[in-house]
Residue, then its C-alpha position, 0 to 999 in steps of 0.5 A: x415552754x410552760x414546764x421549762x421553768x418548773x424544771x428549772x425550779x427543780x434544779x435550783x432549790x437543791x443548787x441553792x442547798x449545796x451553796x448555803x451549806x458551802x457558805x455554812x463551812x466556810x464560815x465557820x473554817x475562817x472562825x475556826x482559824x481565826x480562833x485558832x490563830x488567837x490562840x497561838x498569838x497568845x500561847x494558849x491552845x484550842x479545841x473545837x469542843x471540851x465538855x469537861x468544862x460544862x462543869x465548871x460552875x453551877x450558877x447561871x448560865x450553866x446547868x440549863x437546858x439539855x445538851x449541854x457542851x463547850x465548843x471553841x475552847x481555848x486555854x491558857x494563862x493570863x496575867x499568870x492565872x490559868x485560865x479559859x474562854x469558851x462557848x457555852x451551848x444548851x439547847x431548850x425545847x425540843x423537835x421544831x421548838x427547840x432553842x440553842x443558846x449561847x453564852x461566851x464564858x470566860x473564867x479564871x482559876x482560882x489558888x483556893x476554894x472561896x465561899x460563892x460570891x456573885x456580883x450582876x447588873x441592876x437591871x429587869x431580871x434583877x429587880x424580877x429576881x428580888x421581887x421574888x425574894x432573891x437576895x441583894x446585899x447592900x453595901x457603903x456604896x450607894x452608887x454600887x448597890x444601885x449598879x449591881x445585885x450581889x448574893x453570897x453564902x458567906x456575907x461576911x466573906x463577901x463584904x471582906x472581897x468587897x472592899x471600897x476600892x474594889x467597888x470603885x473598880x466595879x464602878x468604872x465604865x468598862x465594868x460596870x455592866x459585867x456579870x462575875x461570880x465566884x464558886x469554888x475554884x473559879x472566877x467567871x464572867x459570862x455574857x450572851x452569844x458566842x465567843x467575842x475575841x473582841x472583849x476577851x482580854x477586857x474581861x479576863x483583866x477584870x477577873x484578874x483585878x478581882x482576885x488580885x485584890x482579895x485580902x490576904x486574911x480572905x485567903x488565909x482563911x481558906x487555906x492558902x498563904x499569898x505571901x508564902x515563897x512557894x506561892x510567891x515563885x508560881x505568881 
């Protein structure tokens, strides 16, 4: 009798194994449809990875870490704007101290190139950041430059983008505590964890307020005429 319950043991941490890694699949099967299913909703396409897209930008959260890659991809068009959500992996550490992080990214792509411009939440890490002389450009909006750190290359870019009205906009309540830059060919947003199909098209019509409200002589001077009537038909 004394050995009945060793064998039992024996047979039942493997059972266990197979059932956690059972439940393993099937949950991310039901995320994978559920991805999926949103994907088709809306008329956009999904991956289950794309790496092209760890490329994308080169400010936080991206070039961290190793292992780099973009799983639960998915692509379409918002608002007319072509645009992405997917999760952004990398891995720090390594053997049994290494990390996987997550950071659900969601981009826009943008008509021209515009000098970098990234706008993030007071908070820790941002006075950390100024404290060891990251810059923190100051605005007419008192209530903005306490919300939000901001560094560009082209101040006098940035001041053009950030205009009163787009301040008043970053000020409301479902805004105010999102992330966004500007580099290159894309407008992004990111935030911790995995994809959150809950706030995704929230997000995505900041974005999209963002770069609708740029001045035509922004992008004028950068190449690229909104009011064209080439540009006009593809809006």
């Amino acid at each position: 009798m004394n050995g009945v319950p060793g064998a039992f043991v024996v047979y039942l941490v493997p059972l266990i194994g197979l059932g956690l890694l059972g439940l393993g699949w099937w949950l991310q099967h039901q995320r994978r449809q559920q991805l999926q299913q949103w994907a088709q909703r809306n008329g956009w396409t999904y991956a289950d990875r794309d790496d092209s897209y760890v490329r994308v930008q080169r400010g936080q959260p991206f070039e961290q870490g190793h292992a780099r890659r973009a799983t639960e991809v998915m692509t379409g068009r918002f608002e007319g704007m072509p645009a992405i959500s997917f999760d952004y992996q990398w891995d720090t550490g390594s053997g049994k101290e290494e990390t996987t992080h997550h950071a659900h990214v969601v981009a826009l792509a943008l008509p021209a190139y515009l000098p970098t411009l990234e706008v993030t939440p007071e908070g820790f890490g941002a006075r950390f950041a100024k404290m060891l002389g990251a810059q923190d450009m100051q605005f007419e909006s008192e209530d903005f430059n306490r919300a939000y750190r901001v560094a560009a290359g082209d101040q006098r870019t940035a001041h053009a983008v950030l205009h009163p009205r787009l301040m008043e906009r970053l000020l409301r309540p479902d805004a105010v505590r999102t992330p966004w830059r500007i580099e290159g060919t894309w407008i992004v947003s990111w935030t911790s964890g995995g994809t959150d199909l809950s706030t995704l098209a929230a997000r995505l019509g900041l974005l999209t307020a963002v770069v609708r409200s740029v001045p035509r002589h922004v992008w004028l001077d950068h190449g690229y005429d909104p009011s064209s009537p080439e540009n006009l038909r593809k809006a």
